[in-house]
N, C-alpha and C positions, 0 to 999 in steps of 0.2 A: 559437918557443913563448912567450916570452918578452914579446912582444908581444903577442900575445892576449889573456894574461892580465892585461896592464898593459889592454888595452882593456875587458876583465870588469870588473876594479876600479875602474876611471873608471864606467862603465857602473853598478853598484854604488851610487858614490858620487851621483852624477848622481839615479838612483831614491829613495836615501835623504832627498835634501835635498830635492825636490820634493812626494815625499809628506809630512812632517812639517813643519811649522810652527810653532814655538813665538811663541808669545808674548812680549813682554817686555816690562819691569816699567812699562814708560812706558806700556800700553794698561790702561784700567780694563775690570774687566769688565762685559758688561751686563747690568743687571737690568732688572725691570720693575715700576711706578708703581702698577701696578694692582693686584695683595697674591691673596690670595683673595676669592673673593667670598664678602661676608659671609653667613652663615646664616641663612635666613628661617623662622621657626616659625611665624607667622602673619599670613593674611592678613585683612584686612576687605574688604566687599565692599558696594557702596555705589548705589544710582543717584541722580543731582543734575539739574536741569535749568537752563535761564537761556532767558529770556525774547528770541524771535525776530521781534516782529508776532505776529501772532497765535498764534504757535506756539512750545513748545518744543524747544531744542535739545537734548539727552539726551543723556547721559554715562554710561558703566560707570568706576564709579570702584577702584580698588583698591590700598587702601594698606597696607603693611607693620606690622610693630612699630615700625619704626625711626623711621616717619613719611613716607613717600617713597610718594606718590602719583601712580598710573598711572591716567587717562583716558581711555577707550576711548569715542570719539563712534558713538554708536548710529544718529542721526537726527533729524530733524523732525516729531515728533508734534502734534495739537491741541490746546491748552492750556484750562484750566489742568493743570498736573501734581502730585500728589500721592502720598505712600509710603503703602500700604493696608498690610493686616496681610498676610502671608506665605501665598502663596497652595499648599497640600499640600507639594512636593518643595522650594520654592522657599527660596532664601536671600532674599531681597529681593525684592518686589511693587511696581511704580509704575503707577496709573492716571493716562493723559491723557484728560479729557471732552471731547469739540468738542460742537459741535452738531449740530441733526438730523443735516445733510447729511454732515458725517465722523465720525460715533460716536466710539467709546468705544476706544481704546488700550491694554492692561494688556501690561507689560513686566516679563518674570518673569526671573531671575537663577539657575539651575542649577546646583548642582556635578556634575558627571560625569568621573568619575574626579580627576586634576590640573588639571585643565580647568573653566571658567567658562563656561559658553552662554548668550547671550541671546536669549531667543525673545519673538516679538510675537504677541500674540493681539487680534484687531478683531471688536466686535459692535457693530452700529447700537443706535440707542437702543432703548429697551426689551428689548432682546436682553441676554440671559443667557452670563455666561462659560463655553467650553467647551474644557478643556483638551485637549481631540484637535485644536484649530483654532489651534497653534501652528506659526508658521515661524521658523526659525533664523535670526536676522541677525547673527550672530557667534559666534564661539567663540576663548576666551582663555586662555592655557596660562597658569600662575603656577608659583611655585618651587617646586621640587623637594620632597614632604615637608610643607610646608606644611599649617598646620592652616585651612581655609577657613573663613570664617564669615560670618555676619551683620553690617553695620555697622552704627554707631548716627546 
């Protein structure tokens, strides 16, 4: 009987020490570099372009309070490019003119919900803008909360 229970207590000891682990004083503990992330109250929201040949390169830009600007490349439009006034829903309006043969470009800026959409709308020259003749060429989630708005 006596043996059993010496093998119980080994048996015991054996479970206690495998499961538990301690630490000691020589191991630092680990943290991490990266903190919270900080707090975004506001975004600006912006389109830019830069010159391709004949075309511009187009950018969804969006920068924080902090200053830390995020670029979202849209595409290759006809140039030249310019920021119009805000077209109904729109945070930001940019028209690209081509000529005859590639009309007219207008690139509108969304907020919907926490989200950023950019939609393209095309009418040949002489053609009038019609906001049912938009397709989506992106959609961009920004931070959490976030007051969206207009850039300057």
């Amino acid at each position: 009987m006596r043996r059993s229970s010496n093998r119980l207590a080994l048996a015991a000891l054996v479970c206690l020490c495998a499961c538990g682990h301690h630490k000691g004083a020589t191991e630092a503990p680990k943290s991490s570099d990266a903190g919270p992330p900080p707090l975004v109250k506001r975004v600006s929201i912006a389109f830019e372009g830069q010159a391709n040949g004949a075309n511009v390169r187009v950018f969804l830009v969006a920068t924080e309070e902090s200053g830390k600007s995020t670029s979202y490349p849209l595409g290759d439009f006809p140039g030249p490019c310019t920021s119009i006034a805000a077209d109904g829903a729109d945070l930001v309006t940019f028209e690209c003119k081509g000529d005859a043969s590639t009309g007219t470009v207008r690139l509108h800026a969304v907020k919907e919900g926490q989200d950023v959409a950019a939609y393209r709308e095309r009418f040949g020259s002489g053609g009038s803008a019609d906001p049912m003749n938009r397709d989506e060429i992106g959609r961009y989630a920004m931070a959490v909360d976030a007051k969206i708005e207009a850039g300057k």
